[in-house]
VODO-567619 format. One record per atom (N, C-alpha, C, O): atom name; residue number from 1; x, y, z. Coordinates in Angstrom, 1 decimal. Each point is the difference from the previous one (the first is absolute). Last residue first. Example, Ala and Ser with C-alpha at 12.3 -4.5 7.8 and 13.67 -1.06 7.14 Angstrom:
N_2_12.8_-2.2_7.1 .
CA_2_0.9_1.1_0.0 .
C_2_-0.8_1.1_0.8 .
O_2_0.5_1.1_0.1 .
N_1_-0.2_-6.8_-0.2 .
CA_1_-0.9_1.2_0.0 .
C_1_0.9_1.2_0.0 .
O_1_1.0_0.0_0.7 .
This chain:
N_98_-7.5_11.0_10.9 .
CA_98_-1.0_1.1_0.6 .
C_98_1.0_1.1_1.0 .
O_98_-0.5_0.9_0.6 .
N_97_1.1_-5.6_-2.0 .
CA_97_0.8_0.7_-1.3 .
C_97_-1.0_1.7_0.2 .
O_97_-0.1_0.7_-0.9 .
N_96_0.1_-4.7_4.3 .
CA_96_1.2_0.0_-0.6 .
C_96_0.2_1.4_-0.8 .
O_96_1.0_0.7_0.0 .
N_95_-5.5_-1.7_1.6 .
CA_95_1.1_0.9_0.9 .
C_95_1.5_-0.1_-0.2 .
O_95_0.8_0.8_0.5 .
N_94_-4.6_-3.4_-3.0 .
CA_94_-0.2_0.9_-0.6 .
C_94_1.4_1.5_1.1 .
O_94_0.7_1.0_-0.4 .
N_93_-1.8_-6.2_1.0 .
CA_93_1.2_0.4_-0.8 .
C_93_-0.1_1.8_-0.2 .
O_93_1.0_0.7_-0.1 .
N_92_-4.5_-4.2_2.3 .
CA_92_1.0_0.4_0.6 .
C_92_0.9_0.5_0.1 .
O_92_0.6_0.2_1.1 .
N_91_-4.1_-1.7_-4.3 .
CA_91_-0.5_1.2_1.1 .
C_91_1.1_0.6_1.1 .
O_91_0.1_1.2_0.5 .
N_90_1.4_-3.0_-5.1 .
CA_90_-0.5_-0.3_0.8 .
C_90_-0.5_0.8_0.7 .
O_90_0.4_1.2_0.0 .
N_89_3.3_-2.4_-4.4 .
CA_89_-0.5_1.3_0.9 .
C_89_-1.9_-0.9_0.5 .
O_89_-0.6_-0.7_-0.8 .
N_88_5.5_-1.4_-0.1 .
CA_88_-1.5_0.0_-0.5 .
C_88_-0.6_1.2_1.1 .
O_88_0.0_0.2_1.2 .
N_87_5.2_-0.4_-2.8 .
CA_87_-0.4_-0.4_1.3 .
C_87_-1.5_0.3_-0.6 .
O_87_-0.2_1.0_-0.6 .
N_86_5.6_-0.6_-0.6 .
CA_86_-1.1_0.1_-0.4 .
C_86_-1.2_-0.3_0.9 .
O_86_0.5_0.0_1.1 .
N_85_5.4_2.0_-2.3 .
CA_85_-1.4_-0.3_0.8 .
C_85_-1.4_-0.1_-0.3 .
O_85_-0.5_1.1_-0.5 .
N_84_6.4_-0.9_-0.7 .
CA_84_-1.5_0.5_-0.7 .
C_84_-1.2_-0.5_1.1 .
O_84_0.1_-1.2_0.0 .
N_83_5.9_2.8_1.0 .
CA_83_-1.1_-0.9_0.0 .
C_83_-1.7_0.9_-0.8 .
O_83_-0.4_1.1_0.0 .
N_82_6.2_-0.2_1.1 .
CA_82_-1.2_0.1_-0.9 .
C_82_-0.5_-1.0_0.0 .
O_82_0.5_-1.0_-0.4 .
N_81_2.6_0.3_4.3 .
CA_81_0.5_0.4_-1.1 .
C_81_-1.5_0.7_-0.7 .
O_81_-1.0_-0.1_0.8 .
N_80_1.6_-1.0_3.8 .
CA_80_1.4_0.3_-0.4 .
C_80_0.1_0.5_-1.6 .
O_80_0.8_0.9_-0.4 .
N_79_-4.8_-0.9_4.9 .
CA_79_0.7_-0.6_-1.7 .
C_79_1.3_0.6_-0.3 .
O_79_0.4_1.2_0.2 .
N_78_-2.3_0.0_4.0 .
CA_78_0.6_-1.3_0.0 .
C_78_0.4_-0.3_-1.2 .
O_78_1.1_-0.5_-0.3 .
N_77_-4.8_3.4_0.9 .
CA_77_1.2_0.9_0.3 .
C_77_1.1_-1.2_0.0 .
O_77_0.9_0.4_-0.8 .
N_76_-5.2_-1.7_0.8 .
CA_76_0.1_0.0_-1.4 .
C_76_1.6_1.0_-0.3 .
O_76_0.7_0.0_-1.0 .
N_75_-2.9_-1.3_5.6 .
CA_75_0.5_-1.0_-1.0 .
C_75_0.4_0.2_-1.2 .
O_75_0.8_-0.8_-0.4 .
N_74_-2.3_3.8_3.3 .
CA_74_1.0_-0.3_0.5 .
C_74_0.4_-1.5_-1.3 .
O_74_1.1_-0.2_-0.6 .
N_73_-4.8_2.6_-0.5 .
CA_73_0.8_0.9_-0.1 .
C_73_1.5_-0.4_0.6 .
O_73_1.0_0.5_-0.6 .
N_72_-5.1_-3.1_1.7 .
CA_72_0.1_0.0_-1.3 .
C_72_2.0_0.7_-0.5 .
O_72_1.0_-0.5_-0.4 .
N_71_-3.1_0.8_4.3 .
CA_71_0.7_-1.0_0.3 .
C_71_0.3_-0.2_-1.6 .
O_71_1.0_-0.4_-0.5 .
N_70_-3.2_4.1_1.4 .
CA_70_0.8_-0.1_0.8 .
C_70_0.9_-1.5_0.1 .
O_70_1.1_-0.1_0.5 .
N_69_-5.6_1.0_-2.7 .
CA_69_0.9_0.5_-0.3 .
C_69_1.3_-0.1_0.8 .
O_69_0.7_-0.7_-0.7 .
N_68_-3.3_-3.2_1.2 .
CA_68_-0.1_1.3_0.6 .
C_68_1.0_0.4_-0.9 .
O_68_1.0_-0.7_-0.2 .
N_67_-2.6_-3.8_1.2 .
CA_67_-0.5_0.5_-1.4 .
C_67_0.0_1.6_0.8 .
O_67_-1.0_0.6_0.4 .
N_66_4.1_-4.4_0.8 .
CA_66_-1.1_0.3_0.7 .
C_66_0.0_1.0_-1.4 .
O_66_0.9_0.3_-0.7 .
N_65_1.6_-4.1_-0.8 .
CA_65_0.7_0.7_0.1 .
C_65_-1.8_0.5_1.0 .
O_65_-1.0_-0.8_-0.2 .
N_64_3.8_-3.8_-2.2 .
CA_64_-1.0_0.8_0.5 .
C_64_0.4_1.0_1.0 .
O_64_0.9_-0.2_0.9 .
N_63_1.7_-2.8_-5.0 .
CA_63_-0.6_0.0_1.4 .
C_63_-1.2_0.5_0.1 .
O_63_-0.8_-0.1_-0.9 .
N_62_5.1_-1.8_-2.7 .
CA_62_-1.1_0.0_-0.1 .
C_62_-0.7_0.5_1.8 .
O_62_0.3_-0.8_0.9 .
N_61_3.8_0.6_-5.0 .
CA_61_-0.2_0.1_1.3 .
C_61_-1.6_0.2_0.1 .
O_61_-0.7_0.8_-0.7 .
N_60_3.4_-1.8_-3.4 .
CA_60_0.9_0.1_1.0 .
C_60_-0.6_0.0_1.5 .
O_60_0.7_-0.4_0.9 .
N_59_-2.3_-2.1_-5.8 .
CA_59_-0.7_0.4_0.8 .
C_59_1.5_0.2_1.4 .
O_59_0.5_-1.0_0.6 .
N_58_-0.6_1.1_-6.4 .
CA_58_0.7_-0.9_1.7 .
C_58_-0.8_1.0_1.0 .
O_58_0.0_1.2_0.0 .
N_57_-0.1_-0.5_-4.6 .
CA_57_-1.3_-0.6_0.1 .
C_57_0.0_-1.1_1.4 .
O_57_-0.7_-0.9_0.5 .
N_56_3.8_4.4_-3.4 .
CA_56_0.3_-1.0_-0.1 .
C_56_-1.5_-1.3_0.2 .
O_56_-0.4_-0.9_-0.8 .
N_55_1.8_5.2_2.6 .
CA_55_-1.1_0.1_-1.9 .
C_55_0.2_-1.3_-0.2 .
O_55_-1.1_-0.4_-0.5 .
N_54_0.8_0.6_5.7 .
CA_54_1.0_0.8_-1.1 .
C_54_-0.9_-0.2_-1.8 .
O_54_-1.0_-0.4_-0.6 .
N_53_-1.8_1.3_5.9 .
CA_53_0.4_-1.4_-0.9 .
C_53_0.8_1.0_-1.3 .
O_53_-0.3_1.0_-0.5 .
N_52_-2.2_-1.2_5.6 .
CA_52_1.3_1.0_-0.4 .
C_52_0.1_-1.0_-1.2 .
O_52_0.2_-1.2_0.2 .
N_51_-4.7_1.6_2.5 .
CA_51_0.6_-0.6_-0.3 .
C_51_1.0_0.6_-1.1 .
O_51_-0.3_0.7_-1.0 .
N_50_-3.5_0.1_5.7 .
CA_50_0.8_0.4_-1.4 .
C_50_1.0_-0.9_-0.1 .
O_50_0.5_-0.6_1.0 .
N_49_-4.8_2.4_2.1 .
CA_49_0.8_-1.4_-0.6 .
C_49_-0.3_0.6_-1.1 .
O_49_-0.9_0.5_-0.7 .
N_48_-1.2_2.1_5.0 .
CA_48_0.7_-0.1_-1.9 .
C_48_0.8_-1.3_0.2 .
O_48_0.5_-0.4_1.0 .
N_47_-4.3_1.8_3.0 .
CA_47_1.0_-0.1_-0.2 .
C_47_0.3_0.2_-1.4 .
O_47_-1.0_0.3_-0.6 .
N_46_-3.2_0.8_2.8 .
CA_46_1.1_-0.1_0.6 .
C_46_1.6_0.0_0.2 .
O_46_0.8_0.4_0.8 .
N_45_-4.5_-0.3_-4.4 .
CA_45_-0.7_0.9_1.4 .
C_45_0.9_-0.1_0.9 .
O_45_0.2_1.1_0.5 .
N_44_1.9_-3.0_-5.3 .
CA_44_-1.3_-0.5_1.1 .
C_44_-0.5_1.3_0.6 .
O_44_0.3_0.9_-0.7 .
N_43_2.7_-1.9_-4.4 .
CA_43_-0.2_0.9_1.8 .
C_43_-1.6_-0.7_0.3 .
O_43_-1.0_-0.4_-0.6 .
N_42_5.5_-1.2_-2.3 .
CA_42_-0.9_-0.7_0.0 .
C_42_-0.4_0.8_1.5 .
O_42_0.4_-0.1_1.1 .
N_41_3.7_1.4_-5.4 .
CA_41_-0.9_-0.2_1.6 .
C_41_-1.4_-0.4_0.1 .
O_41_-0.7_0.3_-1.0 .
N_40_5.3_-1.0_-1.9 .
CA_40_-1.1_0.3_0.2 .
C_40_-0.5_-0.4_1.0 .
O_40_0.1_-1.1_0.6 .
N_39_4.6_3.0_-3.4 .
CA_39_-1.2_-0.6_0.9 .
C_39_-0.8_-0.1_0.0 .
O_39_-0.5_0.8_-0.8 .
N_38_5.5_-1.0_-1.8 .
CA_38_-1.2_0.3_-0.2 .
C_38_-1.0_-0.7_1.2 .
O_38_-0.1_-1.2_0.2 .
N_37_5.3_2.7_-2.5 .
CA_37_-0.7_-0.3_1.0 .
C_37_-1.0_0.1_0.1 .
O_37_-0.2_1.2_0.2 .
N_36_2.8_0.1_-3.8 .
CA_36_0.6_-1.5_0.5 .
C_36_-0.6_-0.2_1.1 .
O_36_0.3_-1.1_0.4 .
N_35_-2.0_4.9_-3.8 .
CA_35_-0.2_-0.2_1.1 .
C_35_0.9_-1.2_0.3 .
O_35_-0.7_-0.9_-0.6 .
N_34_0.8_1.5_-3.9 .
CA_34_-0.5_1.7_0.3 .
C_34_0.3_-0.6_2.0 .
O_34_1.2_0.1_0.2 .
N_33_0.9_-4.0_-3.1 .
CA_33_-1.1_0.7_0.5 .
C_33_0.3_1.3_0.4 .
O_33_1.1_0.4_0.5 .
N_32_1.2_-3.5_-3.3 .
CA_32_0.4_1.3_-0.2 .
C_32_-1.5_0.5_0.7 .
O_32_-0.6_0.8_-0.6 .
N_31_1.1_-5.3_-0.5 .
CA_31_1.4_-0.1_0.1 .
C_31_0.6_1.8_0.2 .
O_31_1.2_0.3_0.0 .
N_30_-6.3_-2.0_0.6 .
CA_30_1.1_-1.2_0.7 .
C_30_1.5_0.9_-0.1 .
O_30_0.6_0.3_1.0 .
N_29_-4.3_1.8_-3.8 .
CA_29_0.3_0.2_1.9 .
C_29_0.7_-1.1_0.6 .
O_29_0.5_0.3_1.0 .
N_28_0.5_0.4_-6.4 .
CA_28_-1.0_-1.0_0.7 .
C_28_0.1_0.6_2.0 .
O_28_0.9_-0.3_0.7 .
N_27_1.3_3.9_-4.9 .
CA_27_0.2_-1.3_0.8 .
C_27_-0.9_-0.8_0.7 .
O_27_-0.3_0.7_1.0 .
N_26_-0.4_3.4_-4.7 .
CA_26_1.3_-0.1_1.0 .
C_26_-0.3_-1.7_0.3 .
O_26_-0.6_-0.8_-0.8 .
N_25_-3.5_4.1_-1.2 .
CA_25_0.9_-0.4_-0.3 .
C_25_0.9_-0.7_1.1 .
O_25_-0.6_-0.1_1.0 .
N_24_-4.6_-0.2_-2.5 .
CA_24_0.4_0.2_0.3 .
C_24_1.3_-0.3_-0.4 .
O_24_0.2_-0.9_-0.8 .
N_23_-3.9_2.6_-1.7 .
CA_23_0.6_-1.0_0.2 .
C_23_1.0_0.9_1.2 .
O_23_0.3_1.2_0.1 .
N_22_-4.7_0.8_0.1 .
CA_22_1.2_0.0_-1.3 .
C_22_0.7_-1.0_0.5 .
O_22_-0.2_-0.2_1.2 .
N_21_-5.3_0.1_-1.0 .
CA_21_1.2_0.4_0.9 .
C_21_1.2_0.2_-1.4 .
O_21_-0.1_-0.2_-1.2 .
N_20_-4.4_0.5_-0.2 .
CA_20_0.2_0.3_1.5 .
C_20_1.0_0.1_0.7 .
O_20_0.3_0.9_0.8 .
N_19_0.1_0.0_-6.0 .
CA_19_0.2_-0.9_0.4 .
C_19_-0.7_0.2_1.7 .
O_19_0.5_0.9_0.6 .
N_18_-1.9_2.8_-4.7 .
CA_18_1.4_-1.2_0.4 .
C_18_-0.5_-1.2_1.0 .
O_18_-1.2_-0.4_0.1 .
N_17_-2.2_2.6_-2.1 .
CA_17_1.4_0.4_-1.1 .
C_17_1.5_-0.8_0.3 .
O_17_0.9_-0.6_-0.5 .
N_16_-6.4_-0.3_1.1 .
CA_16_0.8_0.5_0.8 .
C_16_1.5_-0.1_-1.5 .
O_16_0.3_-0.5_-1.1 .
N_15_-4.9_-1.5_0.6 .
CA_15_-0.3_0.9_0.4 .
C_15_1.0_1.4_0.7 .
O_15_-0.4_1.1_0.4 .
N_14_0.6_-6.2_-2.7 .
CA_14_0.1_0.3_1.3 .
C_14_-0.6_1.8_0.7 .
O_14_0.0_0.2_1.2 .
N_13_-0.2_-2.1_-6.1 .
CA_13_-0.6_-1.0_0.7 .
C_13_0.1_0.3_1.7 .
O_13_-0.9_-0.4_0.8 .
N_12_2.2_3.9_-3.8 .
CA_12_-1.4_-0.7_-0.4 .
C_12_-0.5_-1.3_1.1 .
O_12_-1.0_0.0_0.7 .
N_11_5.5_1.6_-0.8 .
CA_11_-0.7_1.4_0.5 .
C_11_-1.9_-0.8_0.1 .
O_11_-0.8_-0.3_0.9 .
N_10_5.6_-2.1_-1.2 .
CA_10_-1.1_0.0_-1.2 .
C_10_-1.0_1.3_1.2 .
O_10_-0.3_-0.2_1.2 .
N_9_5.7_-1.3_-0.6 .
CA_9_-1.0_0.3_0.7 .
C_9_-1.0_0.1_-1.1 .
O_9_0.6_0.2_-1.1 .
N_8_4.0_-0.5_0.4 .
CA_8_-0.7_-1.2_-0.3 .
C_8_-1.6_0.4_0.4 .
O_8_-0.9_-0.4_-0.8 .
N_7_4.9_3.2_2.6 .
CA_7_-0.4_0.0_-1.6 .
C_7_-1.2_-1.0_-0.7 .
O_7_-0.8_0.4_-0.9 .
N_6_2.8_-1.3_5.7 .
CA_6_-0.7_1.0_-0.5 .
C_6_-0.3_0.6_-1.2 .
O_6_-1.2_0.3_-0.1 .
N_5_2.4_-5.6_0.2 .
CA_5_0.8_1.9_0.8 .
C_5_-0.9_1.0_-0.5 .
O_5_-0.4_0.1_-1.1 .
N_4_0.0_-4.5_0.7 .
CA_4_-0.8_0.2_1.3 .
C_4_0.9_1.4_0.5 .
O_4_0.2_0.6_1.0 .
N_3_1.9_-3.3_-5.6 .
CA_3_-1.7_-0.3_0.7 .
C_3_0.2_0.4_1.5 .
O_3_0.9_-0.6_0.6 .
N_2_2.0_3.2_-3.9 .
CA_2_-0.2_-1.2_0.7 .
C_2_-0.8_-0.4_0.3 .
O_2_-0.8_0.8_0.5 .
N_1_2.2_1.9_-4.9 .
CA_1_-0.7_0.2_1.2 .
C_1_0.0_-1.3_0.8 .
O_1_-0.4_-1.0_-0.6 .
């Protein structure tokens, strides 16, 4: 039995049978990212600033955008390729994902 493989698990001391997480498998996100493009938006009351950055950790493009569905939608129609998006949800964020 290997140490920290699930089999290993002590029921007694941890209370749980398996593991919280399962190991993860495949390739480091650098050399085999799920997303190669990744944003984050920064929402105001008025405006979004966002920043286009590859897995790599290269910041490609960076602006500001008026904080309206509508201009949101025109911008995000522009992507070329699969992008992940993140953005701190705020008093002013709650109409993005609504």
């Amino acid at each position: 039995m290997k140490k920290g493989s699930p089999e290993g698990y002590n029921v007694a001391e941890t209370g749980f049978c398996e593991p919280a997480q399962k190991p993860q498998t495949g390739e480091p996100n650098e050399r085999n990212p799920l997303y190669r493009i990744n944003i984050g938006f920064d929402v105001h009351k008025k405006s979004i600033s966002y920043w286009v950055k590859a897995a790599d950790g290269r910041i490609l493009e960076e602006g500001k955008i008026r904080a309206t569905h509508e201009a949101l939608r025109q911008w995000a129609a522009k992507r070329t390729e699969p992008w992940h998006g993140a953005m701190e949800a705020t008093l002013f964020s709650g109409w993005i994902y609504d």
